[in-house]
Backbone bond lengths (Angstrom), bond angles and torsions (degrees), N, CA, C in turn:
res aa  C-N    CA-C-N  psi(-1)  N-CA   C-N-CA  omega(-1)  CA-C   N-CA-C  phi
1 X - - - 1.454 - - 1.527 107.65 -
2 X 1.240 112.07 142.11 1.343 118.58 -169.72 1.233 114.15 -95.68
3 X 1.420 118.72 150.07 1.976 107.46 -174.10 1.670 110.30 -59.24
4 X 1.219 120.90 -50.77 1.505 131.46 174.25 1.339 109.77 -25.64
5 X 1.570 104.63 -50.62 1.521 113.19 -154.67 1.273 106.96 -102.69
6 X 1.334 130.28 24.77 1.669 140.16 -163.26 1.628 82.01 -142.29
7 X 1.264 122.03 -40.96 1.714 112.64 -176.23 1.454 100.12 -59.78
8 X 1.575 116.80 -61.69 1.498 128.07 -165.56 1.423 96.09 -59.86
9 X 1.494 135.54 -1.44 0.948 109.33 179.89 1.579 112.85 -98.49
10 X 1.027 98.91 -36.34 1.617 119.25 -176.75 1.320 104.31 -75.00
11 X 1.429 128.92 2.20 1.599 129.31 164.85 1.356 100.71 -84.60
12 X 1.382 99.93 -57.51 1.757 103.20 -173.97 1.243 110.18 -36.42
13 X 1.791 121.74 -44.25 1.311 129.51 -161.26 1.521 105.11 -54.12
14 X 1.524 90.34 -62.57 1.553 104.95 -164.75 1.763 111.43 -69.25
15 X 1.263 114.63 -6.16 1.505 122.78 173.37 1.529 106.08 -69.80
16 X 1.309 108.76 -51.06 1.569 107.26 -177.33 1.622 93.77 -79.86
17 X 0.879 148.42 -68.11 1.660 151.61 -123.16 1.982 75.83 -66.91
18 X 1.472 106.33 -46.51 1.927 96.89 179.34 0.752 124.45 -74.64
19 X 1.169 131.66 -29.72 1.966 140.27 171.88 1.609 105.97 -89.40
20 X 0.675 132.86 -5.38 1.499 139.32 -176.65 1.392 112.22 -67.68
21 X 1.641 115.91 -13.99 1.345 113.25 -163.72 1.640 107.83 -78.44
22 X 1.643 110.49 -170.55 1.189 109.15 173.00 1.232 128.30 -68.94
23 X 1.698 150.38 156.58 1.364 125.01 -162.17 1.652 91.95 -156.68
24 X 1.405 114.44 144.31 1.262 123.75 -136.48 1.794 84.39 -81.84
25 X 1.192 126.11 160.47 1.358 150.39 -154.57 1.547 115.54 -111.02
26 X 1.445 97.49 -44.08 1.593 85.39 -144.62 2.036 78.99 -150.81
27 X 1.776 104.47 168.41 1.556 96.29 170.20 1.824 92.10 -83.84
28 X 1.499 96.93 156.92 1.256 120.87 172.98 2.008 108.43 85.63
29 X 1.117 92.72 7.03 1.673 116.92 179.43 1.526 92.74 -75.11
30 X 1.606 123.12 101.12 1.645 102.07 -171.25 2.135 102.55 -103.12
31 X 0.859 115.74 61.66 1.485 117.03 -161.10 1.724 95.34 -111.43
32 X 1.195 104.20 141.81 1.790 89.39 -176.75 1.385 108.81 -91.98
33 X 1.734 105.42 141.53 1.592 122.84 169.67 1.271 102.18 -45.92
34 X 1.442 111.47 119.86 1.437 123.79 164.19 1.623 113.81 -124.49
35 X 1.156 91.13 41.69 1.717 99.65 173.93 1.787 121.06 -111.98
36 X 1.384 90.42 -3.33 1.528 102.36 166.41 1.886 110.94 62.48
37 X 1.446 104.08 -121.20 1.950 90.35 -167.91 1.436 73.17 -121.37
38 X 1.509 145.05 14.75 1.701 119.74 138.26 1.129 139.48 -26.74
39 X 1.622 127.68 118.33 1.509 103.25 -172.58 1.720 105.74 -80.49
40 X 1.607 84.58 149.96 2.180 84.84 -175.00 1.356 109.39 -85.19
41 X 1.485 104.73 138.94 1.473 108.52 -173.04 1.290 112.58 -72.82
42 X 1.230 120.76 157.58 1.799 136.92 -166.77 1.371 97.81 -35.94
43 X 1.404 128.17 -88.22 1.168 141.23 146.85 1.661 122.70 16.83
44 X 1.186 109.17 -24.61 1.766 111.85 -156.31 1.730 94.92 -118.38
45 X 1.439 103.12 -23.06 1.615 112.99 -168.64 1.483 111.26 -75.77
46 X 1.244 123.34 133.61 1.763 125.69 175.67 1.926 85.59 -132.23
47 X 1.706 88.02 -172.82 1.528 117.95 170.11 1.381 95.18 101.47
48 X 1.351 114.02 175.79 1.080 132.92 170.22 1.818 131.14 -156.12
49 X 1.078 124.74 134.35 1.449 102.99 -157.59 1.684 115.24 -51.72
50 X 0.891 134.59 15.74 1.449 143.01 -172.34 1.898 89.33 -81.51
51 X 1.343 99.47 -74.45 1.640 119.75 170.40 1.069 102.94 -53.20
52 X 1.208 149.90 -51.43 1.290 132.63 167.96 1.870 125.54 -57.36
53 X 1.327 105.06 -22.48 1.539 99.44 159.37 1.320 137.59 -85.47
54 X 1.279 106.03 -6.79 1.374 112.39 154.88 1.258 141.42 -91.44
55 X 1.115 98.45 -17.40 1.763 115.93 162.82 1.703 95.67 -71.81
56 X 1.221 135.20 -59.58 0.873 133.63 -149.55 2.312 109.77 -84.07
57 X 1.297 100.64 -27.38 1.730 131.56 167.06 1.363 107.91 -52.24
58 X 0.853 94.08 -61.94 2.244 116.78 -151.18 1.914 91.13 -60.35
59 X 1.368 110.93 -52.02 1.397 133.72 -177.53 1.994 99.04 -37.36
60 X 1.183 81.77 -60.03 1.900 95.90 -150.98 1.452 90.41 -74.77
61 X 1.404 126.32 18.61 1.495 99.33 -176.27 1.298 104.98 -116.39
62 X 1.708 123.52 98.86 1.444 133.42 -170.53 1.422 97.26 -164.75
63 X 1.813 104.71 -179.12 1.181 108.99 -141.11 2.020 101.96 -80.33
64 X 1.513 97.27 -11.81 1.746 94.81 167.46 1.527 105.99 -47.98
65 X 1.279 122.21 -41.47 1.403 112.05 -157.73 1.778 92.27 -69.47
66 X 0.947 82.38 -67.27 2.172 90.01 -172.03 1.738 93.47 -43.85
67 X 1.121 141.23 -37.34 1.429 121.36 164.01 1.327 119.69 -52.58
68 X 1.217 106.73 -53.22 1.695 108.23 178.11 1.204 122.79 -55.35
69 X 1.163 117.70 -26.84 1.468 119.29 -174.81 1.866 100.54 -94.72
70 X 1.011 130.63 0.60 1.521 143.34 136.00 0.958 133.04 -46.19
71 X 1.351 115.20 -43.58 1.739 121.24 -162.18 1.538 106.15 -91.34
72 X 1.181 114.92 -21.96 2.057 96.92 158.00 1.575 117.13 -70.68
73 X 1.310 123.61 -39.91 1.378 123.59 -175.53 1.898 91.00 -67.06
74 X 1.445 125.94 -46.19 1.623 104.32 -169.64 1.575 92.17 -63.12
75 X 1.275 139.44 -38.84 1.861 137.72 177.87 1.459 120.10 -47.72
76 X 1.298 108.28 -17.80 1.400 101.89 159.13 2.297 83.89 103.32
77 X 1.454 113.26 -7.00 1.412 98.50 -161.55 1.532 116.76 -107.38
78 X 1.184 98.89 149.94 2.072 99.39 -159.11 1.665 115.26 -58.86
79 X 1.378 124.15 176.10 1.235 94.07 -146.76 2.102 92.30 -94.24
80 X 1.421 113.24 6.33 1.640 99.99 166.18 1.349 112.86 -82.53
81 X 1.382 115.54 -41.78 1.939 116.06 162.34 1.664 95.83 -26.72
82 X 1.374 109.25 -93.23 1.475 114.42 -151.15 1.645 113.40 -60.41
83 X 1.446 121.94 -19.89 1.280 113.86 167.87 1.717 109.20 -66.83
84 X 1.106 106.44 -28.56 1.827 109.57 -173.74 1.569 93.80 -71.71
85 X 1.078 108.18 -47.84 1.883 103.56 -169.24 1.285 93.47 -62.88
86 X 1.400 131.41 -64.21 1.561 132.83 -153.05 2.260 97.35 -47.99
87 X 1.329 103.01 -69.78 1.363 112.16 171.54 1.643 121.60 -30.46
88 X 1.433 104.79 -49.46 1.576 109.14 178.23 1.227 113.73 -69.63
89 X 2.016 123.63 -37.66 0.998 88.59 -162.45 1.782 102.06 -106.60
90 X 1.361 115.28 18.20 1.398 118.86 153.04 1.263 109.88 -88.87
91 X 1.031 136.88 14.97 2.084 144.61 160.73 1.751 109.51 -75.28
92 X 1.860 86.70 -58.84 1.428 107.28 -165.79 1.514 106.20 -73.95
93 X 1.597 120.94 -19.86 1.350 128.59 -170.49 1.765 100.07 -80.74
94 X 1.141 109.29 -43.08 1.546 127.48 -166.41 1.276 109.85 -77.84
95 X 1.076 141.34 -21.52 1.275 139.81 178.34 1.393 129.20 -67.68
96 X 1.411 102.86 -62.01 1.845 105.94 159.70 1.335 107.42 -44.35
97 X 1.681 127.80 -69.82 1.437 107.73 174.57 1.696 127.52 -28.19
98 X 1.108 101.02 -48.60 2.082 106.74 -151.01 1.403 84.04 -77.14
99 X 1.389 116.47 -38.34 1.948 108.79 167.53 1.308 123.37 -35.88
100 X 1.846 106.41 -61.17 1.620 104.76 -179.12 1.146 103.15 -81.22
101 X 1.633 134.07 9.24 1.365 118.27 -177.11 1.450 93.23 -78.34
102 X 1.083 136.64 -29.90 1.303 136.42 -160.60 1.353 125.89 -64.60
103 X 1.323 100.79 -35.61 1.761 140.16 -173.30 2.125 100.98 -62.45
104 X 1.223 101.64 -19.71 1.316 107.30 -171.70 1.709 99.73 -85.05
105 X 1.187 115.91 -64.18 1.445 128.75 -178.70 1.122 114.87 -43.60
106 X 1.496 113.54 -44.21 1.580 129.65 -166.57 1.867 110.27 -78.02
107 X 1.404 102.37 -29.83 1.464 84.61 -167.47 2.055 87.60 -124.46
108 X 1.566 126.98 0.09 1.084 128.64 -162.78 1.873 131.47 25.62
109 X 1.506 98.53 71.47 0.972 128.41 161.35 1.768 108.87 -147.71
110 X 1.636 79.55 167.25 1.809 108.32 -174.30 1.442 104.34 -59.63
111 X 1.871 101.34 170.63 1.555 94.76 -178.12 1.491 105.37 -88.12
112 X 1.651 127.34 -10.88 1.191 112.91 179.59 1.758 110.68 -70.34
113 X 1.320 129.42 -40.64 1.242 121.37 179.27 1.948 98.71 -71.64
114 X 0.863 114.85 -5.20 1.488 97.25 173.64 1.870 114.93 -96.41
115 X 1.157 87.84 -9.85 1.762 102.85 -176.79 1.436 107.87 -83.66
116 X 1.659 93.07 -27.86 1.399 82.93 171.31 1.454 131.90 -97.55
117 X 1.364 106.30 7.09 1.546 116.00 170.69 1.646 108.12 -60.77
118 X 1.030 110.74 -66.93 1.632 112.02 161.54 1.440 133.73 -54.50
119 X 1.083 116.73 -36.58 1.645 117.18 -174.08 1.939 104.31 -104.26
120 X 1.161 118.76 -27.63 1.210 121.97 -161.56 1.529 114.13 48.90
121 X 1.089 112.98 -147.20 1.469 118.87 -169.04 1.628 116.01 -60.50
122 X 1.522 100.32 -20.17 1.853 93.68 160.02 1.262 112.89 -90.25
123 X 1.571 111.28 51.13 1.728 117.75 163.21 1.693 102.39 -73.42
124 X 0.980 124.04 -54.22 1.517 126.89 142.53 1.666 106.21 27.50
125 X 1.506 103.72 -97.54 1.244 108.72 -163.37 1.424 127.95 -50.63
126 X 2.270 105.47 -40.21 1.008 109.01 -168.82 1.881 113.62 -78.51
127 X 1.666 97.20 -10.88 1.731 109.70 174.80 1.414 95.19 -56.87
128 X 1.199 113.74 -42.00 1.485 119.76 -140.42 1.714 97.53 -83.97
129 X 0.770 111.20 -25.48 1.716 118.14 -168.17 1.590 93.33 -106.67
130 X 1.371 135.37 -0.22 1.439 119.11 152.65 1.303 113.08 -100.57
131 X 1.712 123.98 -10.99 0.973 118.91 168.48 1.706 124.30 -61.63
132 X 1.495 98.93 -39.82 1.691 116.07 179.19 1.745 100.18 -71.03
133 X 1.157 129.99 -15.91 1.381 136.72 -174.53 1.415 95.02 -83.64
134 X 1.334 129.91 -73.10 1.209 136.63 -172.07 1.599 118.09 -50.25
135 X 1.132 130.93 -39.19 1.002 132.68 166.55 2.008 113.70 -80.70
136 X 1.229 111.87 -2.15 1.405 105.31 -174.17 1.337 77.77 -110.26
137 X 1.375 162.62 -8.46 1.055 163.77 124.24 1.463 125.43 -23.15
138 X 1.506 105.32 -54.50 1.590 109.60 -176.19 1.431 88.41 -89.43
139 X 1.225 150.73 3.58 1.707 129.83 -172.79 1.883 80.02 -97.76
140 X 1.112 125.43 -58.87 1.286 124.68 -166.81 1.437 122.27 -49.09
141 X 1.350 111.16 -34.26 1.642 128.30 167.75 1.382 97.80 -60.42
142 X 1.231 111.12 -69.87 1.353 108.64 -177.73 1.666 135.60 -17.47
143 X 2.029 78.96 -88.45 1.943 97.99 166.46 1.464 117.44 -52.61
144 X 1.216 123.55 -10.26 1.525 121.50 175.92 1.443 107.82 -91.68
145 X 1.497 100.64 -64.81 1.842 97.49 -179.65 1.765 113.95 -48.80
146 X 1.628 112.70 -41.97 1.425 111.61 148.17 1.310 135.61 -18.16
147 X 1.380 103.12 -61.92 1.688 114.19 -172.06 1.520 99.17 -76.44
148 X 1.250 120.97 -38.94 1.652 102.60 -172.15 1.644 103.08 -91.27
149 X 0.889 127.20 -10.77 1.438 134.33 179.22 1.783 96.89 -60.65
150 X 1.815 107.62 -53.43 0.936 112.27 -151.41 2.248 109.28 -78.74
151 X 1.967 82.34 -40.72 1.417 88.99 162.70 1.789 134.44 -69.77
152 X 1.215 98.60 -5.22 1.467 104.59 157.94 1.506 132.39 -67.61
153 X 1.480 98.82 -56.71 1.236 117.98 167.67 1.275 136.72 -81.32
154 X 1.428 114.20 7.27 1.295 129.62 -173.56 1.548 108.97 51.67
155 X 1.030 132.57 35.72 1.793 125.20 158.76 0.955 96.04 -99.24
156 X 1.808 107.91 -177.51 1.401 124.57 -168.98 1.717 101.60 -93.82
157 X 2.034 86.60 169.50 1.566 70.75 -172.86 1.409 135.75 -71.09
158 X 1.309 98.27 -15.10 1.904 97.84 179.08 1.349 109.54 -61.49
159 X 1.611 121.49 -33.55 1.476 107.94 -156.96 1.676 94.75 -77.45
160 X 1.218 125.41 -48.82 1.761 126.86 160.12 1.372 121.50 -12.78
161 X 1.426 119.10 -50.01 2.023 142.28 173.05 1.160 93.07 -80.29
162 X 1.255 142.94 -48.21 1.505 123.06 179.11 0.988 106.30 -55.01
């Protein structure tokens, strides 16, 4: 037996002996994924997009939205104009997503091993530039839900961001 072929073996070992564990079943299955960036076999996969819209629903419901639905009335445009814009350009926004959403089901793996099919090891940058997104994201939720928090209640705006 050759050293090469005694290493590959003793990987294999330790591949299953780590993935080998128990792996959650069902939704509401609260056991942690211990399958790492393995893709899960057919067999292992549940949900359904029903469950997937609520994971994905529950998220979007903050004071960005109630801003957005603002910014045609500050445009001066009636309120079927700006419902058509708001719709289109959450259509046109949603699409590239629900594309790579697909990419998950199809080959069952995460989006970081799928990010890296395209970017390879400069997955890096594009982490890095959703990281600066995500946080310029939660400041904006914030200072907005702030401001109307605050213009509701008539305080100032800091006490609103607090």
């Amino acid at each position: 037996m050759s050293l090469p072929y005694a290493h590959e073996e003793t990987a294999v070992a330790e591949a299953q002996r780590v993935f080998d564990g128990r792996m959650p079943t069902a939704p509401g299955d609260l056991r942690v994924e211990a399958r790492g960036i393995t893709p899960v076999p057919e067999d292992a996969r549940y949900g359904s997009p029903r469950r997937l819209f609520t994971v994905w629903f529950a998220p979007n419901l903050t004071m960005t939205g109630v801003f957005t639905g603002t910014v045609g009335a500050a445009l001066g445009l009636d309120f079927a104009t700006a419902l058509l814009a708001v719709v289109l350009g959450t259509l046109l926004g949603a699409v590239p997503t629900a594309y790579l959403g697909t990419w998950g089901s199809q080959t069952g793996a995460g989006q970081l091993p799928l990010a890296r099919l395209a970017f390879g090891r400069a997955v890096a940058l594009p982490g890095a530039l959703q990281w600066l997104s995500s946080i310029a994201w939660d400041a904006l939720i914030g200072l907005f839900g702030g401001d109307a928090l605050a213009q509701l209640c008539g305080w100032p705006f800091w006490a609103g961001v607090l």
